[in-house]
Structures are given as structure tokens and as C-alpha cells.
C-alpha positions in Angstrom: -74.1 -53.6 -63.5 -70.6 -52.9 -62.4 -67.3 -55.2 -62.8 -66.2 -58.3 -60.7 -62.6 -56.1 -60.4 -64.4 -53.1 -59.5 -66.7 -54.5 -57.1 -63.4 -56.2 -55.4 -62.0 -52.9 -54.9 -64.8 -51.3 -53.4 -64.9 -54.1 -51.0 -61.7 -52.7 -49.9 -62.3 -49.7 -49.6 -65.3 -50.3 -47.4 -63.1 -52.0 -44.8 -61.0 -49.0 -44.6 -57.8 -50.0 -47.1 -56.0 -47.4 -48.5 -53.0 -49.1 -49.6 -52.1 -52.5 -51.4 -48.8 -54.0 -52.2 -47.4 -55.9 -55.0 -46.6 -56.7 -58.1 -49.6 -57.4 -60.5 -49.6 -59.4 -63.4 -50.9 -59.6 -66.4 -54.1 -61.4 -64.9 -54.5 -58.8 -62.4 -55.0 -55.8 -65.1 -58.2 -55.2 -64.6 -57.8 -55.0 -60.8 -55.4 -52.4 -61.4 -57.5 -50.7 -63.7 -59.7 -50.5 -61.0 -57.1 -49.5 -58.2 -56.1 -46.3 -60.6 -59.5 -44.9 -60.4 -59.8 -45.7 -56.6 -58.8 -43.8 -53.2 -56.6 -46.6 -52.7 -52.7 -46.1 -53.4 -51.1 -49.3 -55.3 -47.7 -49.5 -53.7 -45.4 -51.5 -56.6 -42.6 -53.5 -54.6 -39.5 -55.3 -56.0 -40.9 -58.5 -54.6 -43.7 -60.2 -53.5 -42.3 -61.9 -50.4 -41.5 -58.2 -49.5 -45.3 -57.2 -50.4 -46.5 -59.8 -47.6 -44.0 -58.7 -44.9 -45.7 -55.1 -45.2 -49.3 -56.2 -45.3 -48.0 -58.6 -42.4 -46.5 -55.4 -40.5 -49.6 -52.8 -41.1 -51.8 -55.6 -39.4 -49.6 -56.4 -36.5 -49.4 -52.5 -36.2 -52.8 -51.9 -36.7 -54.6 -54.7 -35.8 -56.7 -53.9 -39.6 -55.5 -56.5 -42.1 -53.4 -55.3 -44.6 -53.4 -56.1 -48.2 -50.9 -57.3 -51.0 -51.9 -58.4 -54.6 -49.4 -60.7 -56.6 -50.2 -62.8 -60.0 -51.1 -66.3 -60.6 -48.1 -68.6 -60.4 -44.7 -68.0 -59.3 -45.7 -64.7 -57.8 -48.6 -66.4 -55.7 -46.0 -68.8 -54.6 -43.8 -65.8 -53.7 -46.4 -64.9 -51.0 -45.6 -68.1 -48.8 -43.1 -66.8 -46.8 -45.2 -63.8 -45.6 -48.2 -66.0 -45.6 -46.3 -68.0 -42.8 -44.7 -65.0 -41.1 -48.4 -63.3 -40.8 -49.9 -66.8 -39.5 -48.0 -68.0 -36.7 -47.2 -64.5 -35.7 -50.9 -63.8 -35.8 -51.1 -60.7 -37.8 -54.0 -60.0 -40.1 -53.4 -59.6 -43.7 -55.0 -60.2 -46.6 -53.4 -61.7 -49.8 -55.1 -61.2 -53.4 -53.7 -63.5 -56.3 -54.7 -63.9 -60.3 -55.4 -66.4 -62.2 -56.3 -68.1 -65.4 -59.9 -67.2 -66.9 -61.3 -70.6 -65.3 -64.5 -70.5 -68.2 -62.1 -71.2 -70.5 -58.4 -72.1 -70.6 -56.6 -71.2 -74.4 -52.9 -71.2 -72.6 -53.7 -74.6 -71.6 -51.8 -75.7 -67.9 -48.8 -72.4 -68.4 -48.2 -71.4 -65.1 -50.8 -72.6 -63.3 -50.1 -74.4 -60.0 -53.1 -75.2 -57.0 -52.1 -71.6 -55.1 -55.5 -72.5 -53.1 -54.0 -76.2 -52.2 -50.7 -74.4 -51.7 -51.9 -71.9 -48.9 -54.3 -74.1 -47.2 -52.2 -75.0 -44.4 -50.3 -71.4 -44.2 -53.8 -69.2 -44.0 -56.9 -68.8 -42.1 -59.2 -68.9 -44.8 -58.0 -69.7 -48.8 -60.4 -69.0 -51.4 -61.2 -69.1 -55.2 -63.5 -66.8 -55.9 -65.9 -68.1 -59.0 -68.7 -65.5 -59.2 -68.4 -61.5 -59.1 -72.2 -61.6 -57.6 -70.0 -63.1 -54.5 -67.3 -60.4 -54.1 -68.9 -58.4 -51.9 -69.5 -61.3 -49.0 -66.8 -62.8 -50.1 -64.1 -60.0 -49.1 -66.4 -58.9 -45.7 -65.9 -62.7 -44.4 -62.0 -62.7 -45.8 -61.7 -59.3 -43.0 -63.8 -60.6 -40.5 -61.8 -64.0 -40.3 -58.6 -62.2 -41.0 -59.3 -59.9 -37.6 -60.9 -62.1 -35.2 -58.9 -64.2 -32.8 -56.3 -66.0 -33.3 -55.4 -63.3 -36.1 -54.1 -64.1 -39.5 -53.4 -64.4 -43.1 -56.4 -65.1 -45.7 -56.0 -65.9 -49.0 -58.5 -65.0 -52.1 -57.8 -65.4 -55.5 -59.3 -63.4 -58.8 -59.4 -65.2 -62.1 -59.1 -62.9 -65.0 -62.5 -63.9 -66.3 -63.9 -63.3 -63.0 -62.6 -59.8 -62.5 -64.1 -58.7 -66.0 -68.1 -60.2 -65.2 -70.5 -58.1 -64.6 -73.0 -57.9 -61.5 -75.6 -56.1 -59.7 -75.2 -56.9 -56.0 -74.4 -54.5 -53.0 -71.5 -54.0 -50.6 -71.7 -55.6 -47.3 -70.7 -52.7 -44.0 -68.4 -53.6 -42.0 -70.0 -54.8 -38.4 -68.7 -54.2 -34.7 -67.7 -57.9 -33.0 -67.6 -58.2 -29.1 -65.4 -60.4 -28.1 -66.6 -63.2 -25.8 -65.7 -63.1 -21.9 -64.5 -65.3 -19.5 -67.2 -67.5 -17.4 -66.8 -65.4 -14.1 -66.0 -68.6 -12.2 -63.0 -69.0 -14.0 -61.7 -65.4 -12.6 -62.9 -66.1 -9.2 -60.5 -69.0 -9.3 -57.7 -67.3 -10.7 -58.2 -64.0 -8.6 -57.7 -66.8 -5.4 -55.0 -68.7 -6.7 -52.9 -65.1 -7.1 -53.8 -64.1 -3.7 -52.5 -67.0 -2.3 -49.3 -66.7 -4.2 -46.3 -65.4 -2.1 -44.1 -64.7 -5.0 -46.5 -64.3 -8.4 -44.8 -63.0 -11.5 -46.9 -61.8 -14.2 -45.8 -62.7 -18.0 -47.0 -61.3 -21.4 -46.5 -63.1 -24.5 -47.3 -62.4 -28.2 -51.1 -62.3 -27.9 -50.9 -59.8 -24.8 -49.0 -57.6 -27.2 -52.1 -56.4 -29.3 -52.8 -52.7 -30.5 -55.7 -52.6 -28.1 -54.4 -53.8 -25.0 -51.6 -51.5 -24.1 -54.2 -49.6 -21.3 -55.7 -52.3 -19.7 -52.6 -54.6 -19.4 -50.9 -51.3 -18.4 -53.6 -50.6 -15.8 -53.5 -54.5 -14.7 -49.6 -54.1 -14.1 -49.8 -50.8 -12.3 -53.1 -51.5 -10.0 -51.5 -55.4 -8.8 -47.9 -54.1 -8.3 -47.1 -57.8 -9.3 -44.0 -58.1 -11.6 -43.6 -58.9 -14.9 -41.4 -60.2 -17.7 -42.4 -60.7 -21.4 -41.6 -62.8 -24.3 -39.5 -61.3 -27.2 -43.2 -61.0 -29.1 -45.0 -59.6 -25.7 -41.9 -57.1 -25.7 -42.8 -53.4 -25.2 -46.9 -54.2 -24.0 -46.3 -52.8 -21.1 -43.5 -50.6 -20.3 -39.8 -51.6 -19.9 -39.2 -48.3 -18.0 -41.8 -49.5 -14.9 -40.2 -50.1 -11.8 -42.1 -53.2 -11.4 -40.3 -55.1 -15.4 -38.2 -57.9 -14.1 -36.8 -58.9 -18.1 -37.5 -60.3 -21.2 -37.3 -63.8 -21.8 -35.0 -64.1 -24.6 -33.8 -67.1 -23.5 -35.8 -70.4 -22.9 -33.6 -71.1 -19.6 -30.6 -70.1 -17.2 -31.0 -66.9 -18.6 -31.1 -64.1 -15.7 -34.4 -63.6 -16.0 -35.4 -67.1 -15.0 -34.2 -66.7 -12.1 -36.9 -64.5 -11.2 -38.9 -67.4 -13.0 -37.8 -70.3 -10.8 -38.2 -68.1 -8.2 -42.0 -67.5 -8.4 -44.3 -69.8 -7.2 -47.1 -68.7 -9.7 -46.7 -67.2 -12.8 -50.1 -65.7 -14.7 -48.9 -66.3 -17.8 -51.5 -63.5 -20.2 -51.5 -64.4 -24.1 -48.7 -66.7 -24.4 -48.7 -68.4 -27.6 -46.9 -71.7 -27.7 -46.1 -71.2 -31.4 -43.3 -68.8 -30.1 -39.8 -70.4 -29.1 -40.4 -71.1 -24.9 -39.8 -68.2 -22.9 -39.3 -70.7 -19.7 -39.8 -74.7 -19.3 -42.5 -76.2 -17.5 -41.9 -79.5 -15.7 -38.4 -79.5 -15.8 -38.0 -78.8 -11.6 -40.5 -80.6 -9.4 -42.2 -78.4 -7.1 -41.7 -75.2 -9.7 -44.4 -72.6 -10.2 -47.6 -73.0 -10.7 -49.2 -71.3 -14.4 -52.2 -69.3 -14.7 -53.2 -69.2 -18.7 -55.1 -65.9 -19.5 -56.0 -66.0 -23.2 -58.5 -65.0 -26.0 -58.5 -69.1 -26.9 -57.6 -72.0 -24.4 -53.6 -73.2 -24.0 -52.0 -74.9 -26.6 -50.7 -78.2 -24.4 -47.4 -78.7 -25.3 -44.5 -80.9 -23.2 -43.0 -77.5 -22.4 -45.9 -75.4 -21.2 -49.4 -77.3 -19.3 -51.4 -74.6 -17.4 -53.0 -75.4 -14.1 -56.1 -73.1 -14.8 -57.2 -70.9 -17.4 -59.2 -68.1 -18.1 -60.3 -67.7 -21.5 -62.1 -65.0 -23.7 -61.0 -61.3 -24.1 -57.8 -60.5 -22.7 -58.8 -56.9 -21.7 -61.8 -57.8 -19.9 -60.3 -60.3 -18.2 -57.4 -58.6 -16.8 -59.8 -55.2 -15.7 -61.8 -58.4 -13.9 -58.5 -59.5 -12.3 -57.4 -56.4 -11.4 -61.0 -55.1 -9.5 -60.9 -58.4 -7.3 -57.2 -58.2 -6.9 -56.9 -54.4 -6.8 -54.9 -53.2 -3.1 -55.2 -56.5 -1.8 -51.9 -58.1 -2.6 -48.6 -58.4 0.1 -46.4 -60.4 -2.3 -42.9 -61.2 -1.0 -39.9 -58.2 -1.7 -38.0 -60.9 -3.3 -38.8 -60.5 -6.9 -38.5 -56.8 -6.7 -35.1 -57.4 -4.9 -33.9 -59.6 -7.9 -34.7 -57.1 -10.3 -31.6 -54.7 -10.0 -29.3 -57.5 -10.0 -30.6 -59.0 -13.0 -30.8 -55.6 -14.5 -27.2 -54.6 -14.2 -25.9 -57.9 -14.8 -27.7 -57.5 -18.5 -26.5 -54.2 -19.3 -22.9 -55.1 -17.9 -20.5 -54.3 -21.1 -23.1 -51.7 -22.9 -20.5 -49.1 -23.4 -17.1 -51.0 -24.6 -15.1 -49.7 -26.7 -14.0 -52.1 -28.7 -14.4 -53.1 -32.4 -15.5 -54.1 -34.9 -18.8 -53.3 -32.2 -20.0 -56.1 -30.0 -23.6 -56.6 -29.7 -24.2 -55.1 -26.2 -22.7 -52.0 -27.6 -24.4 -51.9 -30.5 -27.8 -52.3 -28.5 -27.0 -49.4 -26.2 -26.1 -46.7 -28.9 -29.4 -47.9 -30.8 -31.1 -46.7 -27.9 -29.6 -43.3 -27.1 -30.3 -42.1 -30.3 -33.8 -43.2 -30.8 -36.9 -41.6 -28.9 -39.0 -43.1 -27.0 -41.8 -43.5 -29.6 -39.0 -44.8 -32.2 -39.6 -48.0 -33.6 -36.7 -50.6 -34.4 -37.7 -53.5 -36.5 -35.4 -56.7 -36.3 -34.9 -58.9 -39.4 -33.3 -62.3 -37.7 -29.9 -63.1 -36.6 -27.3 -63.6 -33.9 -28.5 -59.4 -32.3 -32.3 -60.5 -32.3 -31.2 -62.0 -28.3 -29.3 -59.2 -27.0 -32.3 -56.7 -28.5 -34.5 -58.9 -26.7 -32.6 -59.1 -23.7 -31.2 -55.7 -23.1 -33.5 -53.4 -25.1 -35.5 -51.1 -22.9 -39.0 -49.9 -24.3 -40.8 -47.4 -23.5 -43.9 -47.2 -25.4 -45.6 -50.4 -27.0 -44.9 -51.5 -30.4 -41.6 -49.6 -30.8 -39.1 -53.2 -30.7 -40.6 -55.6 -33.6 -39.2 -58.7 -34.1 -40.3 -62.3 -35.1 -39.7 -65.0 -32.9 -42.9 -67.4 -34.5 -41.7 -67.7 -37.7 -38.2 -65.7 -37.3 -37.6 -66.1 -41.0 -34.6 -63.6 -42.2 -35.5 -61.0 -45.1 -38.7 -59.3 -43.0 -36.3 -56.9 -41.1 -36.4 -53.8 -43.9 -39.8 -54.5 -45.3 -41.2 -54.4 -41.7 -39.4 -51.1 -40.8 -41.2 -49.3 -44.3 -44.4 -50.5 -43.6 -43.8 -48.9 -40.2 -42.7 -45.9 -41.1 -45.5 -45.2 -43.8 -48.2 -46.3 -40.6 -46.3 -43.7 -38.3 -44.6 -41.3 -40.3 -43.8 -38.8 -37.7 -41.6 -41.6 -35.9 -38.0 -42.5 -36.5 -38.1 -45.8 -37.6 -34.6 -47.9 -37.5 -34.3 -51.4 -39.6 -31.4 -53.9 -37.8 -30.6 -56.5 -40.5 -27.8 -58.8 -40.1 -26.2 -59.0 -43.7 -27.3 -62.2 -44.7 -31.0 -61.3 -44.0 -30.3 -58.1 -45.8 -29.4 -59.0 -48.5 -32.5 -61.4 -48.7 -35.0 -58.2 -49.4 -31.7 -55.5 -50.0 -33.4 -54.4 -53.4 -36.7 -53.0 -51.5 -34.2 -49.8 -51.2 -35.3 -48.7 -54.3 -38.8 -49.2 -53.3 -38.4 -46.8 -50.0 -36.6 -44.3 -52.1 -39.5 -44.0 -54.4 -41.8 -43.5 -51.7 -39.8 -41.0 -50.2 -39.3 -42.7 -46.5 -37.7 -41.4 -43.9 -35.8 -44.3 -43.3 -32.4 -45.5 -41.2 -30.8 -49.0 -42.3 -28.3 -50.2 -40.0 -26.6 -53.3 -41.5 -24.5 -55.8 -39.1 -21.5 -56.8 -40.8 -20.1 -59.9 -40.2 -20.1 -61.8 -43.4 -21.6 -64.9 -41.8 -24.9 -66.1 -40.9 -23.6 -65.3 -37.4 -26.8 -67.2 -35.9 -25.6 -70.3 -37.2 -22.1 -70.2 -36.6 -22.6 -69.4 -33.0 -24.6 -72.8 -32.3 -22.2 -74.6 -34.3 -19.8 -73.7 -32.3 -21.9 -74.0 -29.2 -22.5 -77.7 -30.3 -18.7 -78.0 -31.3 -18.6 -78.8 -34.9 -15.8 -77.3 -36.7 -16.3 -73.7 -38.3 -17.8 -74.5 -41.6 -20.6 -73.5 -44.3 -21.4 -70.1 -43.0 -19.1 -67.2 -44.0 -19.7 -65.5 -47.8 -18.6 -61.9 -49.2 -20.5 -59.0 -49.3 -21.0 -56.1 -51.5 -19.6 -52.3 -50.4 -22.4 -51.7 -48.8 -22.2 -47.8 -49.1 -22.0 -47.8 -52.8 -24.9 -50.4 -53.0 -27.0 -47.8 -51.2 -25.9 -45.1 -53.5 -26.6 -46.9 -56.7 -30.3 -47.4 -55.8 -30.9 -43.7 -54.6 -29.9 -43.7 -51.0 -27.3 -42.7 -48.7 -24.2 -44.9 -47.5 -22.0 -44.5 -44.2 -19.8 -47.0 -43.2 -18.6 -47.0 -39.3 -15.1 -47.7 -38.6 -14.6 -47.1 -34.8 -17.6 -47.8 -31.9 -17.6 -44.0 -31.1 -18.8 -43.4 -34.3 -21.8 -45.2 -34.2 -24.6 -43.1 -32.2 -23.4 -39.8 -33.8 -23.6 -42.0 -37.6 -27.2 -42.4 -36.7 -27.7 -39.4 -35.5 -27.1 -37.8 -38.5 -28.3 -40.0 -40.9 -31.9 -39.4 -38.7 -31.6 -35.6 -38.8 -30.4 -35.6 -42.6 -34.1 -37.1 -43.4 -34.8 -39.5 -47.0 -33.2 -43.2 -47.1 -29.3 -44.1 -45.2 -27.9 -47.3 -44.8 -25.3 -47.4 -42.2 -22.9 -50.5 -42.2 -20.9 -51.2 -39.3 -18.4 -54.3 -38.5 -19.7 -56.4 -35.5 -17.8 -59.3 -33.4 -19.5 -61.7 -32.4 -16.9 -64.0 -31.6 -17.1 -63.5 -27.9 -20.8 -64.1 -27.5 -20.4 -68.2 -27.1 -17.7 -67.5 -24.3 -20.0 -65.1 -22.9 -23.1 -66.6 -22.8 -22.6 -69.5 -22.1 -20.1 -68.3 -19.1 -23.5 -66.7 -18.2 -26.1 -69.7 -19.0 -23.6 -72.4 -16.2 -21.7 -73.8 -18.9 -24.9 -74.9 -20.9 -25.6 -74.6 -24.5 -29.4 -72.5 -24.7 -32.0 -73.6 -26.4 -32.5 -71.7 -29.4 -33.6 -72.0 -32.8 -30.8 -71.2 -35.3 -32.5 -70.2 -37.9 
């Protein structure tokens, strides 16, 4: 007979989990009992919100769920926040709550709230489990659902009674799962369409940006010669440094990229997800391109995105399908290719100004001179998360991660030590505006315990710049938005780390540098203005105000 707790972590550990993160409670003891004399490392956070933004991160990394463990209550509720983060950004994870004893109940309602009621709409799959015989089916389904398409957040939760029964019942391996492929037909059509294009442009969006499709999209891209631009989610799936990368779409219109956009007269758009902010809008010109919809699942219909054909089931296979029939056989117009230097140069116009406090087209420059090309920068939200998008180069897939589903603020430093303990021979950069930093600032003292090799570069404005910048876009008087931050360099110090503070824009790239090369846990604060960027972008946008989510 062995225990409901210790048949739950065995579970785990047959899916291949070797950490979890959290804070247990009291109704979680004899989970952690179990986690002590298991392979499995039980990583203690300072909150649980942070927990679920690294179990978020290791899946979107990974494409393998990862795992954090919170008690009944007010730290299950804590979870909610990552629990929408991982689901409408797609990334596996799996979240494990207590709960009361639910044979009996001697503390009567005390902290008991419907957590199961509570994550029904923000999770795959939510689950109270009532038997320890039905662990070990229970946690293969959780994985399975979890991993397979459209990826996300499950939810199971332990009562205490149930973690201490006793059961004989066996673990259930871990299967392979082939992904279905698209009816052939539906290639054959969209192989002819693109061959009677003049101008296509191929775009990737969050769903193209999976672990497992950097070769084949890669391949796809270099065998059609066609184009490409991403979303700020299908960022860094193939390339940036290919000759053939028109831009990123950071923008929904009058960006530079869309002109590329309303240029094309078909655009094979390959796994965008509508739940992301609308890297172009559909139906606005007459006559504008036509949309090709290449996805694991059919096209969400929206008012701002209606395909004209799609081709659904497994992204790789499909495009390795589209690129045999399309392979060498393609003339497209120089056009596109012509555009791309102009729009190019006219994004990176300003990188290397002088002035300061730092403006963001600086800041986004020295951020990539001192980090490799397998360095990973990991965006909390905020005013810079557009001029990343925008005028970040990548080089190697999964190396610029940012939320634009969700884009909740608070994920930025969480993210970046989840990515450095999947890919610890990487730098690994945070960008957090201060008021997002501030949101999660005490997980310092987690990536100080765990000894991370970890750079914190904090945007000092002492605003929720995002905000202020559309408010002033939409022309309501400067209000609301400005507060007072800590010395940020002492506030590193007192939890362990080390502080710099930047006080002139050459100093930034060497600041970095060093903080890199001296190895453990820096936060580097520098000043940023971003009082130019409504005159400039909307200068650049023709006078209009972008469409943009503020938050």
C-alpha cells in the first residue's frame, strides 16, 4: 500500500519533473514529506503568483508542463494570475493546491473558497481529486491535456485526507501522441493559392513559435524565399538575422512593417492566435490581401482577422508539405525584399543617441551588443515591451520572451529565473519597468538562494509609463500614474544582490557587461525618458493614435 502524497509524486516524476515551485501549506505537508525523499527539488518562492510564472516559463521553454504547488485558500487564489498568463499564452503548466480533509471538516468553512469553481474558466482541465487509487490516471491525463494543442494550464487539487490514504494501484507511462495532419486537399489549395501570389508574405504568430518547430519553419522560410514578419509572441521562430525578415509586428497598424503588409497580396499567416493583440487588421482596405491560416486548430473568427482558407493539423508537417510542392517554384515580385532595408533603417534610426536619462531605442541597442546570440531577455510589461518588439534582432529562437496574451506586469523577473535554471549556460537578462518590478521585486531573494546567474535591468521612470503614454495619446491631462521608488541599489543589496545605478547612456553596455562577467545576482537601474515616444510615434504612425492595450 503506499500513500495518496506519495503516489502523487511519483506521478511526477514519471512525467519527467524535477522541480516544483511554491509555497506549501500546512495541508500540503504530506506532499512535502514526500517531495523530501524524492529526486524532485522543491523550489520555495516568496509568492505564489511568482511560482506560476516559472512553471508558466519552463513550459513555454520546454514545451513539458511545469509544476507549482500552493495551499488551500488564499494561496490557491494567488495562482490566478499565472493560471491566466499560462492559458491564453498557451504554455503548459501544471498547478497542485491543498485542501481541507473533505471526509471530515473540524475547522468548519476557515479558508475554504471553491478554488475548482475559481479556475474553471482560467485552465484546461480543473480537478478535485477524491481517491488516492485515482492519482496515478489522474496526473497522466492532467500532462496529457496540459501538452496537447492548444497548450495550457491544469489545475488539480489534494485534500489533506486524500494525500494521507493509502492505495495499491500502479503508475500509468507516459505515451508518445502524433499529432493529426492536414487533409492533403487543404495543402493542394493553399500550395496554388501561394503560387499564384505576386507579392506573398509569410507571418508567424504565437503558436508557430513552439520548441519543436524552429527547423521546419526555419526550413519552410529558407526553401520558399517568401518573406516574413512575426508577431511579438512568434518573435525569434525563425531568425531575425535572415535576409529574407521583413519586421515584427508590434504594432496593430501604420507601423512600418505594415507596409510590407498592405503591400502583399497574400499573407500565409502560420499559428496566429487571435488571443494575442492584432498584429495587422483584416477588412479595414477593400481589395487588401488575401490570408492563408496554417494552424494546429482552425481560426478563431474575429472582426479583425477572417481567413480565406485554412489548413489545419500539425504545423510542422504542414509547412514540410508546403514547402515540397512550393519548393524552387516561386518568382514573387522584388518588391517586398526592396521594402525591407527601408523599413529596417527607418526602425533602428536613433539606436545610438546620446542622451539621458536613456531613450528606449538606446536602451534596446546596448541590450543587444552585450548579449550573445543564445542570450535570453525576458520582458515583464510596459511602455519598452514595443520598441523590443520592434527593433530587437534575434538570432536564435526563444531568446526575446515577452507576453503579449495576457501581458500582465510582475512576470518579467520570475520568467528570466525560470530561464536561466532551464539554460544555465546562457546569459539571461530580466527588463522590468519599475512598476512591474516591484510587483514580484522580492523573488531577489529567491534567485540569490539558488545561486542564479542573473542580470536585472530596471527602467526607471517612476510611472506606469504604458499608461501615461496613451493618456496622453488620447489627450487627458497627466494624472494617476507617477509614484516613488525605492534606491533601487540598496534594495538589491539588502536581499543579497548586487546594485549599479547608471547615470550617463555610455555607461550602460559596459554596466551590463560587468555585472554579466562578475557572475551571482545584479540589478542595474537606469533613468529612461520616455517623454518623446508619443511625438515620435505618432509622427511615425501619420498622426494616428495605435491601437494598443495599455495595460
Amino acid at each position: 500500500m503506499t500513500k495518496g502524497s506519495d503516489l502523487l509524486v511519483a506521478a511526477l516524476e514519471n512525467e519527467g519533473v524535477d522541480r516544483i515551485f511554491g509555497i506549501p501549506g500546512e495541508e500540503n505537508l504530506d506532499v512535502v514529506e514526500s517531495l523530501r525523499q524524492s529526486k524532485i527539488e522543491l523550489v520555495l518562492t516568496r509568492h505564489e503568483q511568482a511560482a506560476a510564472f516559472m512553471a508558466a516559463t519552463h513550459g513555454r521553454l520546454t514545451g513539458r508542463p511545469g509544476v507549482c504547488i500552493s495551499t488551500l485558500g488564499p494561496g490557491a487564489l494567488n495562482f490566478t494570475t499565472g493560471a491566466a498568463y499560462a492559458h491564453l499564452g498557451a504554455m503548459p503548466m501544471l498547478m497542485l493546491t491543498g485542501q481541507k480533509p473533505i471526509m471530515s471538516a473540524r475547522q468548519a468553512r476557515f479558508q475554504i473558497v471553491d478554488v475548482i469553481a475559481a479556475m474553471r474558466p482560467l485552465t484546461k482541465m480543473t480537478r478535485q481529486i477524491v481517491s488516492a487509487a485515482s492519482i496515478p490516471t489522474i496526473v497522466r491525463d492532467a500532462f496529457r491535456v496540459a501538452t496537447e494543442e492548444r497548450p495550457g494550464p491544469v489545475h488539480l487539487e489534494l485534500p489533506e485526507d486524500i494525500a494521507a490514504e493509502e492505495a495499491d494501484v500502479a503508475l500509468v507511462p507516459p505515451h508518445p501522441i502524433d499529432r493529426p495532419v492536414a487533409n492533403p486537399a487543404a495543402i493542394e489549395r493553399a500550395a496554388a493559392m501561394i503560387l499564384q501570389a505576386r507579392r506573398p508574405l509569410i507571418m508567424i504568430g504565437a503558436a508557430g513559435n513552439r520548441p519543436r518547430l524552429v527547423e521546419p519553419l526555419s526550413d519552410f522560410v529558407r526553401r520558399t524565399r517568401i518573406p516574413f514578419f512575426n508577431t511579438q509572441m512568434g518573435k525569434g521562430a525563425v531568425t531575425g538575422g535572415s535576409n529574407l525578415y521583413i519586421g515584427t509586428a508590434a504594432l496593430s497598424e501604420r507601423d512600418y512593417v505594415h507596409e510590407a503588409i498592405d503591400s502583399a497580396d497574400l499573407i500565409v499567416s502560420i499559428g496566429h492566435d487571435t488571443v494575442e493583440k492584432p498584429p495587422f487588421l483584416m477588412g479595414r482596405v477593400a481589395g487588401g490581401p488575401r490570408v492563408i491560416h496554417v494552424g494546429y486548430v482552425s481560426a478563431s473568427v474575429e472582426q479583425v482577422f477572417h481567413p480565406d482558407a485554412e489548413v489545419v493539423g500539425d504545423i510542422g508537417a504542414t509547412v514540410t508539405a508546403l514547402a515540397d510542392r512550393l519548393g524552387g517554384k516561386l518568382d514573387p515580385e522584388p518588391g517586398l525584399l526592396e521594402m525591407r532595408q527601408h523599413i529596417l533603417a527607418r526602425i533602428n534610426d536613433r539606436a545610438e543617441e546620446d542622451r539621458f536619462p536613456v531613450t528606449p531605442q538606446r536602451l534596446v541597442h546596448d541590450v543587444r551588443a552585450v548579449m550573445p546570440e543564445d542570450g535570453i531577455v525576458c520582458l515583464d510589461n510596459g511602455m519598452y515591451k514595443i520598441w523590443f518588439a520592434r527593433n530587437y534582432r534575434t538570432h536564435v529562437a526563444n531568446t526575446l520572451l515577452l507576453d503579449n496574451a495576457l501581458a500582465t506586469m510582475g512576470a518579467g523577473l520570475p520568467s528570466a529565473m525560470m530561464a536561466k535554471l532551464v539554460h544555465p549556460e546562457r546569459r539571461v537578462l530580466a527588463v522590468c519597468g519599475d512598476g512591474g518590478f516591484m510587483m514580484n521585486s522580492q523573488e531577489l531573494e529567491t534567485a540569490v538562494r539558488l545561486n542564479l546567474d542573473l542580470v536585472v535591468l530596471v527602467l526607471d521612470d517612476r510611472a506606469y509609463g504604458m499608461i501615461r503614454w496613451k493618456q496622453a495619446v488620447d489627450k487627458f491631462p497627466d494624472y494617476g500614474m507617477t509614484f516613488g521608488n525605492p534606491d533601487f541599489v540598496t534594495y538589491a543589496e539588502s536581499y543579497g544582490a548586487k546594485g549599479h545605478r547608471v547615470t550617463s547612456a555610455e555607461a550602460l553596455a559596459p554596466t551590463l557587461e560587468a555585472a554579466f562577467a562578475a557572475g551571482g545576482v545584479h540589478l542595474v537601474a537606469v533613468p529612461v525618458d520616455y517623454s518623446e515616444n508619443t511625438r515620435v510615434l505618432v509622427d511615425e504612425l501619420g498622426g494616428h493614435a495605435p491601437q494598443v492595450d495599455p495595460g
